[in-house]
N, C-alpha and C positions, 0 to 999 in steps of 0.2 A: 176662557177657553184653553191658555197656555195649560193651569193645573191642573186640566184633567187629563191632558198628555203626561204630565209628571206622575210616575208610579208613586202609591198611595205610602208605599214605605220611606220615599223621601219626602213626600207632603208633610209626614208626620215626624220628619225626625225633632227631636227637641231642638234650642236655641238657646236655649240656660240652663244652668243648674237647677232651677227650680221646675223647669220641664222633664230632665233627666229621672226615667224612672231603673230602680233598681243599683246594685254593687254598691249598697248602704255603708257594707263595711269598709269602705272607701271614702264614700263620700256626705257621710252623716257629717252635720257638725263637729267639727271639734278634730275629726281625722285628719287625718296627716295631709291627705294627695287634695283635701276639701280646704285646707288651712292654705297650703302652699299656690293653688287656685285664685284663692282669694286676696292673696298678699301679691298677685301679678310674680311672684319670683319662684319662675318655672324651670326645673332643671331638665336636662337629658332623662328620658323615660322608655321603658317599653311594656305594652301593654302587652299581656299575655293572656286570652282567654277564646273560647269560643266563639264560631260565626255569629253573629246576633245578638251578642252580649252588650255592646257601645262603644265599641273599642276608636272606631272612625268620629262617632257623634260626639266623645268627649272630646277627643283630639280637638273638631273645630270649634266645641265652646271653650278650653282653653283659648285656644288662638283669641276669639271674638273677647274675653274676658283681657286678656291681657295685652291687644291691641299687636297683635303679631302681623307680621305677612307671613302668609300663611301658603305652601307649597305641599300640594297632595301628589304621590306619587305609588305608582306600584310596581313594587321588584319584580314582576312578570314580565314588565312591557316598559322600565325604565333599565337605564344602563350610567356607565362613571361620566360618562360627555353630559348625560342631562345633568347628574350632579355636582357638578361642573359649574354649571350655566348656573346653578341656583347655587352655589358657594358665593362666586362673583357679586350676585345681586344682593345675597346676604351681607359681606362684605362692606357694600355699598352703604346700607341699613344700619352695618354695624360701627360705620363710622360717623353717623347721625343718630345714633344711639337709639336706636330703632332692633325692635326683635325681631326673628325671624324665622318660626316654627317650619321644619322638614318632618313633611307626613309621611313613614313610607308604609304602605300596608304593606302585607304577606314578607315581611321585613327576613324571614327563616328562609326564601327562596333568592337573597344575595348568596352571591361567590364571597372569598376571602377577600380577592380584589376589590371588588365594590364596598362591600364594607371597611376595607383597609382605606375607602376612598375617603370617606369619613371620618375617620377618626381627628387628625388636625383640627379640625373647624370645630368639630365637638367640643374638644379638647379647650380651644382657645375660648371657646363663648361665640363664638363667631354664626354656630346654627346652635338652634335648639332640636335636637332630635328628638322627634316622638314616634319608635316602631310598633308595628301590631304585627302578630303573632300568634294564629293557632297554635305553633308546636313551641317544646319548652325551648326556651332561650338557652338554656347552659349549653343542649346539644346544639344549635340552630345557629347561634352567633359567637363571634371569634369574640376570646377573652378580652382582648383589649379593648373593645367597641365594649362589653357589660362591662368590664368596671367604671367605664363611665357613665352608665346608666343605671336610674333605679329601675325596677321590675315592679311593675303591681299587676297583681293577679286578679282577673274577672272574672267573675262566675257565671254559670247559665243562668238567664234570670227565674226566677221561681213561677210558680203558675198565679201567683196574688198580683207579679210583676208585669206578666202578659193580660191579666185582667184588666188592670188600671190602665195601660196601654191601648187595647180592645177598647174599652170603655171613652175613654181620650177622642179615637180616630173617630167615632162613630158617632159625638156632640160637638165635637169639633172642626171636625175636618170639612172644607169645601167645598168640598165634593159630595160628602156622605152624610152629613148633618141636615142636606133638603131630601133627601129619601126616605121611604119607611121601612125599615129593616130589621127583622125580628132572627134574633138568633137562635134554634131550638135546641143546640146541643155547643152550649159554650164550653164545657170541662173536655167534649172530644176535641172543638179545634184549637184549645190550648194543648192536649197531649199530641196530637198531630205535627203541633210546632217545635216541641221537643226543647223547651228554652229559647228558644230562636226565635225575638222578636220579627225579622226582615221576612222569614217566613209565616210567622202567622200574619206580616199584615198581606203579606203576597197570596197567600191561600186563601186570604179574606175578601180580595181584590178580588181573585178568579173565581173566589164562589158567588160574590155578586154580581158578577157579568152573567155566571149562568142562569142566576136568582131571576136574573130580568128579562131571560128568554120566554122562564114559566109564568112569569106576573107582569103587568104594569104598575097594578095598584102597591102589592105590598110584595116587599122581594123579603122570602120563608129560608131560610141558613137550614135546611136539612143533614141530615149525619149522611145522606146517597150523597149530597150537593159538596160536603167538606170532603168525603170520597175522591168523589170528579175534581174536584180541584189538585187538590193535593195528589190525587194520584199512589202514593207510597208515604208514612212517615217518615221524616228523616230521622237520618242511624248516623250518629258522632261516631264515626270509626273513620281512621286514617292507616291504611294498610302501611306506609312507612313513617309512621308519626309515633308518637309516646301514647296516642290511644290503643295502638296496634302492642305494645310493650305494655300497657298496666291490664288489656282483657285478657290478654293470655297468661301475663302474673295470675290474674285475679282467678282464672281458669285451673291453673294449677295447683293454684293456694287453697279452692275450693274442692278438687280431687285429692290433696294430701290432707285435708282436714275432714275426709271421708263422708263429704257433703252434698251427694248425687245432684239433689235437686238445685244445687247452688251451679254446679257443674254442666247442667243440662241449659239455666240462662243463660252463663257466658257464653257457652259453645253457641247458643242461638243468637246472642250480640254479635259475637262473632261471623258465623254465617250471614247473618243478616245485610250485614254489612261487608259481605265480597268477601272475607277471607279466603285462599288458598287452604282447602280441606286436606289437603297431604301435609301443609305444612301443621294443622294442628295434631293430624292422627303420629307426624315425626316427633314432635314433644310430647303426646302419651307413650309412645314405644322409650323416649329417654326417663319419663317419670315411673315406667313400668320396674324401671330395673334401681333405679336411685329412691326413688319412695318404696315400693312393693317388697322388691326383691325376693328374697326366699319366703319370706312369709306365704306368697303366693307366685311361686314362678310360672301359674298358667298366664299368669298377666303379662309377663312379658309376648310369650306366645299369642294371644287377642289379641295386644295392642299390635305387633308386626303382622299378624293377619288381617287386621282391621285397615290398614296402610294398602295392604294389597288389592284389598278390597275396594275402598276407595278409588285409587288408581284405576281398575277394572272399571268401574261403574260410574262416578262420577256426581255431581251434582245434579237436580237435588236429592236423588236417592240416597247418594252416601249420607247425609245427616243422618239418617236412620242408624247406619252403623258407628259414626260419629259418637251418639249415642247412648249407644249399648255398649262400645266400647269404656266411655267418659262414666257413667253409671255401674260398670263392674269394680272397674278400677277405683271410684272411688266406694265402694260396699267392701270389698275385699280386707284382710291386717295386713297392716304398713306394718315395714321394716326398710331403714336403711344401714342395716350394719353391712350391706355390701360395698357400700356406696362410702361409708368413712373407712373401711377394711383398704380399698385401691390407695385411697387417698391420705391414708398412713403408711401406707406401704411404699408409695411413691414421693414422699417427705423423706421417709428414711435416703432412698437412694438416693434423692437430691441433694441432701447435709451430709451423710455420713460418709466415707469410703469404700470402693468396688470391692466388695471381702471376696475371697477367692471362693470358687463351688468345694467343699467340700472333695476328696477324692473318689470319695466311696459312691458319689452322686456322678461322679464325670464321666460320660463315652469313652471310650476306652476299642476303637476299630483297628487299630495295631496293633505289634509285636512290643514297639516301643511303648505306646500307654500302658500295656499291661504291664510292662518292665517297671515304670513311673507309677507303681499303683493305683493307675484310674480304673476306679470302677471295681476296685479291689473290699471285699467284706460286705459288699453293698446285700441288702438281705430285698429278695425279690416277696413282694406282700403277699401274692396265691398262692404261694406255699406254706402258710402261715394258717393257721384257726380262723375265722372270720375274717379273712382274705386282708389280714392288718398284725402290721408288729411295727411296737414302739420302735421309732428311728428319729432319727435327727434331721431333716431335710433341709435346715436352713444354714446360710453359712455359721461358722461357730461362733463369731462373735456375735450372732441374734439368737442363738438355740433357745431361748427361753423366750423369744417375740412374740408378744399374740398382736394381729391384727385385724382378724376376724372374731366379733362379738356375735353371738346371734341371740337373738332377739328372744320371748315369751312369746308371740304372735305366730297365730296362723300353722300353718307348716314348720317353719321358721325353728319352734318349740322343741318338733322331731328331731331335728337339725344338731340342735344342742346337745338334749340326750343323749343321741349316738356318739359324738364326740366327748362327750363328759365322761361316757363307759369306755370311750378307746385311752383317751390317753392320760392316763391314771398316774401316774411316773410324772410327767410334768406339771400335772394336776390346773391343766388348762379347762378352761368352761367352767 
């Protein structure tokens, strides 16, 4: 009676290694984290991977394999008093020669404190640390707590890995091995689970409870039934996590490699998954001008109207201009020579010395500057043939600096040309 109160995701978690399905590259024969497992000599670890990877169920068959006391905890709802209390008792362990694995899930939700609370004990052998960790450890944990830990990385498990899984709970389990239960659409509630073992056995749970409202006899796994369960696929996006920092790389990367359709998934991962729609449309109006630039300066122009717009309107209709905006921008010819032009320009100023403005360039609203030659020979360009005559404008010690290239692309081309026919004498462009 007890098991069937027990949700089916912990019914089923593995107990060994050889229950463990998935992160092969870990844990085949012969690997590293599957060698050191089995020699009982387990160091400081932090596991870093997705929710429903195994990140908790390795944890406790280490322990179980290597005869640890084994202490679970979660940086949400624990604090330095409870670690504390389980230092002491490790302590105790570690002077009976006794191990004593420290579980701490969501390990990236300690303070510096908390983790500085740890370090000693780590340090000396005294606990064995084992953290989990959605987000990346380099940003998440202070340096001194990783170097004394190794990092192994998990992966989502594959959809071959939630099958054998599936497959597992369903001959095995308790509960579910005296029922008859026919799955119709097994490839949807693995993609519904998204790698996420704990989900698809949770989704598998609620679809059978509903299963057995419509049947006694045979409870039918329909794609309406994995619907009603699930409710929404889950979307791995963490608005202040490193998944929040590689969609929008990956967003970008696929608007400057002029790849609309690539541009139009991530922006929908994105959305999907809650992002702030002003904050994506402020990284096209900065991509506008650092990838685009003159090739096509109307881009800058959509992208800060696109923002307005946004703003105005809101979700979910701004996706639409999301969109249109994310798809022009990337169709359009890239050029960033505006964009290395600031940022040679502004190397210069930072190494070189403040050269004085020229005179013939300087204001000059007194009696006295005019006296001092400011502003003196200076040739006014509308007076000139095509509103241009060769001048010098730059201090003298750069009169020959180019730091605007412009580009073959787009408009960009115009750009050149014109400036190739003005300034003939420096023989710039």
């Amino acid at each position: 009676m007890m098991s069937k109160m027990i949700p089916l995701a912990e019914r089923a978690r593995p107990k060994n290694l050889r229950e463990f399905i998935g992160q092969e590259h870990l844990l085949s024969l012969g690997k590293a984290l599957r060698t050191l497992i089995e020699s009982k000599n387990i160091p400081s670890m932090i596991f870093w991977g997705p929710p429903g990877s195994g990140k908790t169920t390795l944890a406790k068959i280490i322990a179980n394999i290597s005869n640890a006391e084994f202490f679970q905890i979660s940086a949400v709802t624990s604090g330095v008093r409870e670690i504390r209390e389980i230092i002491k008792n490790a302590e105790i362990n570690f002077d009976k020669n006794k191990k004593t694995i420290l579980f701490i899930d969501e390990i990236h939700r300690f303070n510096k404190a908390q983790q500085d609370s740890l370090l000693h004990s780590v340090e000396s052998g005294v606990i064995i640390l084992i953290g989990a960790t959605t987000e990346n450890p380099s940003f998440e944990v202070i340096s001194p707590l990783l170097s004394r830990c190794t990092v192994y990385i998990l992966k989502p498990l594959t959809n071959e890995n939630l099958k054998v899984i599936l497959n597992n709970v369903l001959k095995n389990d308790n509960v579910l091995k005296d029922l008859k239960i026919k799955i119709q659409e097994i490839d949807y509630l693995i993609l519904m689970s998204n790698g996420d073992a704990r989900i698809l056995l949770n989704g598998l749970e609620t679809a059978i409870e509903l299963g057995k409202q419509l049947s006694k006899e045979e409870i039918v796994i329909t794609k309406e039934l994995i619907n009603e369960a699930f409710q929404k696929k889950k979307i791995d996006y963490d608005k202040a996590g490193e998944e929040h920092y590689n969609l929008i790389s990956a967003f970008i990367k696929s608007i400057r490699g002029s790849d609309p359709d690539a541009a139009v998934y991530w922006l929908a991962r994105m959305l999907e998954g809650g992002e702030d729609p002003l904050f994506i449309a402020r990284r096209m109006i900065i991509l506008a001008s650092e990838d685009i630039g003159n090739a096509s300066p109307t881009a800058l122009v959509l992208a800060t109207n696109a923002f307005t717009a946004c703003h105005y309107i809101g979700m979910p209709e701004a996706r639409i201009i999301l969109s249109q905006c994310a798809t022009y921008l990337a169709s359009v010819p890239k050029s960033n020579a505006s964009y290395l032009a600031i940022d040679g320009a502004m190397t210069d100023v930072i190494n070189l010395p403040n050269y004085q403005v020229p005179l013939h360039l300087r204001n000059a609203p007194t009696k006295l500057m005019k006296d001092l030659d400011y502003g003196k020979e200076y040739k006014y360009a509308h007076d000139f043939s095509d509103h241009f005559i060769e001048e010098n404008y730059l201090p003298e010690e750069l009169k020959n600096k180019q730091y605007y290239f412009p580009s073959e692309m787009g408009q960009e081309k115009n750009l050149k040309e014109r400036l190739k026919s003005l300034w003939k004498r420096k023989k710039k462009y």
